[in-house]
N, C-alpha and C positions, 0 to 999 in steps of 0.2 A: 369419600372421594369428591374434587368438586368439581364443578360441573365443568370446568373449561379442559379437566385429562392430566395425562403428565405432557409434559413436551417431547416432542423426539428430536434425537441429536442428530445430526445431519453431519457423515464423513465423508468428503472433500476426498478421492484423490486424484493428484497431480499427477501426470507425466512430466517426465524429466524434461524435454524439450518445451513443455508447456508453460513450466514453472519457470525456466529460465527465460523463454521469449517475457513472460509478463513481468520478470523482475526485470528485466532490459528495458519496457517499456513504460517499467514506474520510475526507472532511473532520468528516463527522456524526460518523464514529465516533471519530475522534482528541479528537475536542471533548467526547465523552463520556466517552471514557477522563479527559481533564484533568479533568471534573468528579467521575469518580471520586475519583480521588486527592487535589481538596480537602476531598471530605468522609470519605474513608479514616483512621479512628481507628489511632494507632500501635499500640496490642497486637491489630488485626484484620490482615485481609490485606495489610499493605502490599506485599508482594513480590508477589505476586498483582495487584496494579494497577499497581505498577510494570514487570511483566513484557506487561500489558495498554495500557500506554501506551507504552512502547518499542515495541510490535510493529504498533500502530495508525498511530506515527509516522511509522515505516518503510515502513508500505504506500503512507500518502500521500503521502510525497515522491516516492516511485518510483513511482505513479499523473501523479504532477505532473508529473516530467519526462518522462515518456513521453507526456505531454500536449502538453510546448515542445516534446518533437521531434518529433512528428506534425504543430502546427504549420508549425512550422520546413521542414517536409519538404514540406507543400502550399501555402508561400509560394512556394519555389523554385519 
């Protein structure tokens, strides 16, 4: 065994009202990110908003579908 254990998993759950208010507000954020980046001048931050809209994007699609499976899971 080594010395640092095994890991434990850590299970997450959502309330329905939860899960949606936070996918609502990764939606908000993603949307603000894209309007960053049309009004983002090329010698300013561009990498800075595009590291800010890759990682906004990211959250909300994994907000999302943790959404359809949670669905998914209380239709069953």
């Amino acid at each position: 065994m080594s010395r640092w254990g095994k890991k434990s998993r850590v299970v997450v759950e959502w309330g329905r009202e939860g899960l949606d208010a936070s996918v609502h507000h990764a939606r908000q954020d993603w949307q603000h990110a894209r309007y960053l980046m049309e009004i983002c001048e090329p010698d300013g931050r561009v990498d800075e908003a595009i590291y800010y809209l890759q990682l906004t994007e990211k959250r909300y699609m994994y907000l999302l579908s943790q959404a359809k499976r949670e669905r998914d899971r209380q239709q069953a």
